[in-house]
C-alpha positions in Angstrom: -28.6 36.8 -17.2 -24.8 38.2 -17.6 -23.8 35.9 -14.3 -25.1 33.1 -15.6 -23.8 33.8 -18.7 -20.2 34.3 -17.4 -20.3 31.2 -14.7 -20.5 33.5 -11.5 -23.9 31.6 -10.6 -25.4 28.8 -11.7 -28.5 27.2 -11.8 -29.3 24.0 -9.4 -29.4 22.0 -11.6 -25.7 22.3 -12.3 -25.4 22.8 -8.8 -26.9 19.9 -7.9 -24.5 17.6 -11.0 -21.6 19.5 -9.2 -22.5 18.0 -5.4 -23.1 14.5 -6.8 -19.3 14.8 -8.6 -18.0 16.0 -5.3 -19.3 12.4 -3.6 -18.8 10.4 -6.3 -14.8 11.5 -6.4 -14.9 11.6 -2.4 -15.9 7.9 -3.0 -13.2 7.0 -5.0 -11.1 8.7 -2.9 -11.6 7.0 0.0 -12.0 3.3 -1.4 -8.7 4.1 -3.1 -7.6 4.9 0.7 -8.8 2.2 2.0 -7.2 -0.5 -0.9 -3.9 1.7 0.1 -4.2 0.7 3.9 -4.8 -3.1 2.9 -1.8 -3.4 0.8 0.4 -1.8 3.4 -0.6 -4.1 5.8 -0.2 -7.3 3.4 3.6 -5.2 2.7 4.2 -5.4 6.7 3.1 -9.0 7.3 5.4 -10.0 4.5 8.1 -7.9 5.8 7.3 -9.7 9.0 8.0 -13.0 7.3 10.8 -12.1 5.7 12.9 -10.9 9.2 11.7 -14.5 11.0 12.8 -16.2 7.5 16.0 -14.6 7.8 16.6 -15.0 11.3 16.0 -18.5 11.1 18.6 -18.6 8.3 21.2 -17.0 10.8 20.2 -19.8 13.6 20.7 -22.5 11.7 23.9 -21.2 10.2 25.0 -21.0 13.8 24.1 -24.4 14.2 26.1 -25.4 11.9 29.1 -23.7 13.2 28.9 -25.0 16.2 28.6 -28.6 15.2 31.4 -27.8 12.6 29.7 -28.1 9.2 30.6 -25.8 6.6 28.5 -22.7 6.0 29.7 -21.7 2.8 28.1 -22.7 -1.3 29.8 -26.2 -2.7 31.0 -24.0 -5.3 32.1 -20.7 -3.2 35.8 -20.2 -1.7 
């Protein structure tokens, strides 16, 4: 009665609560995982998109040169 008492053993019951806590967080953990691998992907694609955006910028900048159009802001120096 003293180890019960004192937590050393317990009875199956709270064994039993104590296992279905361990899957329930190991759930969570996991879907929360998952969500994590989805919004780094959707964090790379964008990054994708951003470096063709902004190599596109450059190429038509270029273009410009060449043809001799400014490249700088109405307003900038």
């Amino acid at each position: 009665m003293i180890l019960l008492l004192t937590r050393v053993i317990v009875t199956r019951a709270e064994l039993a609560k104590t296992a279905a806590d361990g899957a329930e967080w190991r759930r969570l953990f996991e879907q929360e995982q998952a969500a994590h691998r989805t919004t780094q992907a959707a964090l790379e694609e964008e990054r994708k998109r951003m470096d063709a955006a902004t190599e596109s910028s450059h190429m038509a900048e270029m273009l410009l040169r060449h043809l001799g159009h400014p490249t700088t802001p109405a307003g900038g120096p």
